[in-house]
C-alpha positions in Angstrom: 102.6 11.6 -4.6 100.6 13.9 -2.1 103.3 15.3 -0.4 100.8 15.4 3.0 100.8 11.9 3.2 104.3 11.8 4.5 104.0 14.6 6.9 104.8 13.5 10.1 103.9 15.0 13.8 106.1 14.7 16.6 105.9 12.5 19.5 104.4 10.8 20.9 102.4 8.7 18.9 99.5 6.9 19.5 97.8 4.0 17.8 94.2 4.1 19.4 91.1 6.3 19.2 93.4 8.8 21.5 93.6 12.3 21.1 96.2 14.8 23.0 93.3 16.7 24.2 91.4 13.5 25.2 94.7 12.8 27.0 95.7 16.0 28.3 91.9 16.4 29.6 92.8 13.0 31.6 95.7 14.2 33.2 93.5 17.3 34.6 90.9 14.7 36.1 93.7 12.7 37.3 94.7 15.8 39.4 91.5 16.5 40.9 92.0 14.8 43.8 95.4 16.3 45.1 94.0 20.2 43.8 91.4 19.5 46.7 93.1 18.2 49.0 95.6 21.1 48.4 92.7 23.7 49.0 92.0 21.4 52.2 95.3 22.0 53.3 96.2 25.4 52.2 92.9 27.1 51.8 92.7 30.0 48.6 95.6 30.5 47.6 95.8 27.6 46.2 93.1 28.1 43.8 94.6 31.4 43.1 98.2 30.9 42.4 97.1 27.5 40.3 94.7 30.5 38.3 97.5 32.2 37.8 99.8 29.5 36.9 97.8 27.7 34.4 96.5 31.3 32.7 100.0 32.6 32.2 101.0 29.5 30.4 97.7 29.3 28.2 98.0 33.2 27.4 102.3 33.0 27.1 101.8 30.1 24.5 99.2 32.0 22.4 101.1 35.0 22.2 104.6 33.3 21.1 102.5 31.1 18.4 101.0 34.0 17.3 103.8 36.8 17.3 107.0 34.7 17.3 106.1 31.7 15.4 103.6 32.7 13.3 102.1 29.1 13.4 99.0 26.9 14.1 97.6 28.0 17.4 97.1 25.0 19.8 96.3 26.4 23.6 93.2 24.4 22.9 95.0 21.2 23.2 95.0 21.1 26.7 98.9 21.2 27.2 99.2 24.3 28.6 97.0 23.8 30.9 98.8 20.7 32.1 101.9 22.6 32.1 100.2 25.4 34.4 98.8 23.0 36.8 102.0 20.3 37.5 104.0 23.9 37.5 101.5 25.2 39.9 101.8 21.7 42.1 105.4 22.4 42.2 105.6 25.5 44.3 104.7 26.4 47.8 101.2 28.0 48.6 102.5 31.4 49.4 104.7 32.0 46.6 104.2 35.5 45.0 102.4 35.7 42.2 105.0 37.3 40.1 107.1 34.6 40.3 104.8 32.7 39.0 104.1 34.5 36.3 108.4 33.8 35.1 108.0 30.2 36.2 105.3 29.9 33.3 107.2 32.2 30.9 109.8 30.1 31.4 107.9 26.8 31.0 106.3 28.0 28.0 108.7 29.9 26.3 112.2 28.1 27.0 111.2 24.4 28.4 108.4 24.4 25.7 107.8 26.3 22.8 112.0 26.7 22.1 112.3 22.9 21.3 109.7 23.4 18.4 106.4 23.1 20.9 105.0 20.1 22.0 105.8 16.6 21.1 110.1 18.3 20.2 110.4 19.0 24.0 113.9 17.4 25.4 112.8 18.2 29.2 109.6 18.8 31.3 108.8 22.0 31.1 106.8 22.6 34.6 110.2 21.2 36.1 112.5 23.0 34.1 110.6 26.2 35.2 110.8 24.8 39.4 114.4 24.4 39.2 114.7 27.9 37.3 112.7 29.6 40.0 114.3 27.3 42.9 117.8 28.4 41.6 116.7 31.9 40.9 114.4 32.5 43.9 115.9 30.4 46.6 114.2 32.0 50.1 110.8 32.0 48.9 110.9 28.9 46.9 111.9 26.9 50.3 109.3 28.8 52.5 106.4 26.5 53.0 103.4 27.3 54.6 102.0 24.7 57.5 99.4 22.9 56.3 96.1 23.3 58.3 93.1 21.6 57.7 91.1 24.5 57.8 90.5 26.9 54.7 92.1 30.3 55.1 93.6 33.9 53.5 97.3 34.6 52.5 97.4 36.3 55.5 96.9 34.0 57.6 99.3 31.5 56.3 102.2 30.3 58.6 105.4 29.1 57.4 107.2 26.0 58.9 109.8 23.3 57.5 109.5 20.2 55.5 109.7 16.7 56.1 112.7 16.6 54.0 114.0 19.6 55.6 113.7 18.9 59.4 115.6 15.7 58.7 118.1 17.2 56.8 118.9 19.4 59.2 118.9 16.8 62.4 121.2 14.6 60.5 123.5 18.0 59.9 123.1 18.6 63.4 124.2 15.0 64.8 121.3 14.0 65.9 119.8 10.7 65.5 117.0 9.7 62.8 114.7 8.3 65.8 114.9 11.3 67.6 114.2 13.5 64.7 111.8 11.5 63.7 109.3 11.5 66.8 110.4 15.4 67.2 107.1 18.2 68.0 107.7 19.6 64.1 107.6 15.7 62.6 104.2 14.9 61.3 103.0 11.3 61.7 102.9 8.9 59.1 99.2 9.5 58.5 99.8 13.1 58.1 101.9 12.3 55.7 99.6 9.9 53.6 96.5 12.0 53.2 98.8 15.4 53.5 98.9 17.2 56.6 102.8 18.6 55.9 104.7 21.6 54.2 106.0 21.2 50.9 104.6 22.2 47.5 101.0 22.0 48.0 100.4 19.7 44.7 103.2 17.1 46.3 101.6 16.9 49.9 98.9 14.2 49.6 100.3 10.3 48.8 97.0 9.1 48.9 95.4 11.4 46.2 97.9 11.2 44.1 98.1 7.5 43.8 94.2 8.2 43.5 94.4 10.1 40.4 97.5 7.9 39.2 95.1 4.9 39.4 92.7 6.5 37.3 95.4 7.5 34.5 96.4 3.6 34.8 93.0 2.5 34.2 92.4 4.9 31.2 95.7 3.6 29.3 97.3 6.8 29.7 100.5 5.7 31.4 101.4 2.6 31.6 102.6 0.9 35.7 107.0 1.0 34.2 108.1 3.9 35.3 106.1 4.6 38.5 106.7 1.0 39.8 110.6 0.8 39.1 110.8 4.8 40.0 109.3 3.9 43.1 110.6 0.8 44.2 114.6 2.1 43.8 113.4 5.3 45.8 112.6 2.4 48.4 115.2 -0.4 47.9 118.0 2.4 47.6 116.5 4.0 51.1 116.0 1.2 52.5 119.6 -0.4 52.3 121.0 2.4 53.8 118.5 2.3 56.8 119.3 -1.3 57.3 123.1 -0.2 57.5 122.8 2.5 59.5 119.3 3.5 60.8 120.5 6.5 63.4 121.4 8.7 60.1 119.1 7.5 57.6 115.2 7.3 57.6 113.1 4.5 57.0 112.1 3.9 52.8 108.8 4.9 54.0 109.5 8.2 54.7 110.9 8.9 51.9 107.7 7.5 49.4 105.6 9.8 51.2 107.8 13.0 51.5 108.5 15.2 49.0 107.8 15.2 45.7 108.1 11.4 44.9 104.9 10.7 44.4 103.9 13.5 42.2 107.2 13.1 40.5 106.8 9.4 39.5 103.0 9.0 38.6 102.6 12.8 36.9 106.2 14.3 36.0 108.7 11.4 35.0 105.7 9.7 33.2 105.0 12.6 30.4 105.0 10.9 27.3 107.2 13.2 25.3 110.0 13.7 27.9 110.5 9.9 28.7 111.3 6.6 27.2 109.2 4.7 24.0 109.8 1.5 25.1 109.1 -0.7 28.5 112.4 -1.6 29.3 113.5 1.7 28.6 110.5 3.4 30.8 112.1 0.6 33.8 115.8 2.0 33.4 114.2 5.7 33.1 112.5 5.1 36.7 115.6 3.1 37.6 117.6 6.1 37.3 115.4 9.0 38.3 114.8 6.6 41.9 118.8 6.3 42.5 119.3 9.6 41.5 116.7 11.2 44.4 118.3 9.5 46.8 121.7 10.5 46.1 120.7 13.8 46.4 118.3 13.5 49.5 121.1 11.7 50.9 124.2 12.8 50.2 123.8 16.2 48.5 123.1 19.7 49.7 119.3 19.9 49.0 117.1 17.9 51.3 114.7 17.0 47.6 116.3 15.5 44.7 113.2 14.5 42.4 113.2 17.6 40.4 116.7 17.5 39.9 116.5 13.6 38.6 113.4 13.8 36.2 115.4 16.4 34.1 118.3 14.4 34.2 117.3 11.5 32.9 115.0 13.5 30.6 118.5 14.7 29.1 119.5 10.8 28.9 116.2 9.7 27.2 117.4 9.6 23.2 120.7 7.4 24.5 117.9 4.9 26.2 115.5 5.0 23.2 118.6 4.1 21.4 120.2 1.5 23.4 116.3 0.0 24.0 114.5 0.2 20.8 111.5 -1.7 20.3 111.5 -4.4 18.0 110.8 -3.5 14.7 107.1 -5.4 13.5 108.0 -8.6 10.8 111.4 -7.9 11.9 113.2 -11.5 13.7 116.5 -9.0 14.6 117.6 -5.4 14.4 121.5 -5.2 14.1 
């Protein structure tokens, strides 16, 4: 028998006219919208540190393939790329660019290419590489620059708080949710929506990302599981506790359009190789990341948790794959 007939790639796998670079290329258009409204926001250093980003990660893959490995060369898929960018989206405007440069070794080399490459990776690798460089680089990963809807130099770039952080620290402080809420440093809701806050500059804009996340739903890409059920816990869980007690916690949607939720559900906790193969598995996935933001947000120290909850349940997804297999085809039953 032709031994090549029973080679098999890793995951995931697709039975359609799909290609990862048709997908991957997808993902990139998808972004569009946010990358501008970043450059809106945050002016050229946007387009600079993404350069950088996405650069470091195609040129780091190449050079473990060829050196380390000793294998196929596949930068052209298109993964690094994505890898660069939703890295790149994760970190603050003004972040130096030699930090960068380790977030995408670290991507590449430990989230990525250490599990086998792509399709054996056990956890996103542009998050693995944010929480590396949050946990490593503390100050200037939590040093946001004020968004400004004018287009600007490094230099000109002035730092302010979060959303998340201003309410984390009122709450600390004893003072009420209302209060903080319609405080000088608070933007509005609208500025919220189409991006007008400090934060990662990829994360800012709810509107464009449910833009491009619309697109990628349309195309087949990802499918409406775990964004819908990571995005309604996010809201049910913050929205009980408001109900209980709204003078310390924020409405639910304060908390959909802060942070990173909206990037983390539609581009992050959907990658197909770090999440669930089936629906009802994708449902418990986004289940779990939801809860598991708002414990954080809420009750830990940091004032974001969605970072921190993709990568745990990315550690959870072969128990859910297990517990949730799809049925087998001409199968009535698995035991």
């Amino acid at each position: 028998m032709n031994e090549r007939l029973l080679q098999v790639s890793g995951s995931p796998h697709i039975h359609s006219g799909e290609s990862v670079k048709k997908i991957m290329w997808s993902v990139i258009i998808a972004l569009i919208p946010a990358f501008l409204v970043s450059i809106f926001y945050f002016g050229i250093p946007v387009i600079i540190l993404t350069f950088v980003a996405v650069a470091s990660c195609v040129v780091i893959e190449y050079l473990i393939q060829k050196y380390l490995l000793k294998g196929e060369i596949t930068i052209w898929d298109g993964s690094a790329i994505i890898t660069g960018l939703l890295l790149a989206f994760n970190l603050p405007a003004n972040l130096p660019l030699w930090m960068v440069v380790i977030g995408a070794a670290f991507a590449i080399g430990i989230g990525k290419m250490a599990f086998g490459g792509l399709g054996k990776n056990l956890f996103n690798p542009a998050l693995a590489a944010r929480v590396f460089l949050l946990i490593s680089f503390p100050v200037q990963m939590t040093t946001y620059p004020i968004a400004k809807p004018i287009f600007h130099l490094g230099a000109d770039i002035i730092t302010g708080p979060t959303p998340l952080g201003i309410l984390k620290e009122g709450v600390k402080n004893g003072q009420p949710v209302d209060s903080i809420m319609h405080s000088t440093q608070m933007p509005d809701y609208i500025n919220m929506l189409f991006g007008q806050m400090g934060g990662s500059f990829g994360e800012v804009s709810a509107i464009a990302i449910a833009i491009g996340a619309i697109f990628l739903l349309i195309r087949k890409v990802i499918t409406w599981h775990i964004p819908v059920s990571f995005l309604l816990s996010v809201f049910l869980f913050a929205g009980i506790f408001h109900w209980v007690d709204p003078t310390m916690y924020a409405n639910p949607f304060f908390h959909l359009l802060t942070g990173g939720v909206m990037l983390g559900a539609c581009f992050m906790a959907t990658d197909m190789v770090t999440s669930p193969i089936s629906p009802r598995g994708m449902i418990v996935f986004g289940l779990g990341c939801g809860i598991i933001t708002m414990v954080i947000r809420l009750f830990g120290a940091y004032p974001e948790g969605v970072s921190f909850a993709i990568l745990i349940m990315n550690s959870l997804v072969p128990l859910i794959n297990k517990g949730f297999k799809p049925k087998v085809f001409g199968v009535a039953k698995q035991k």
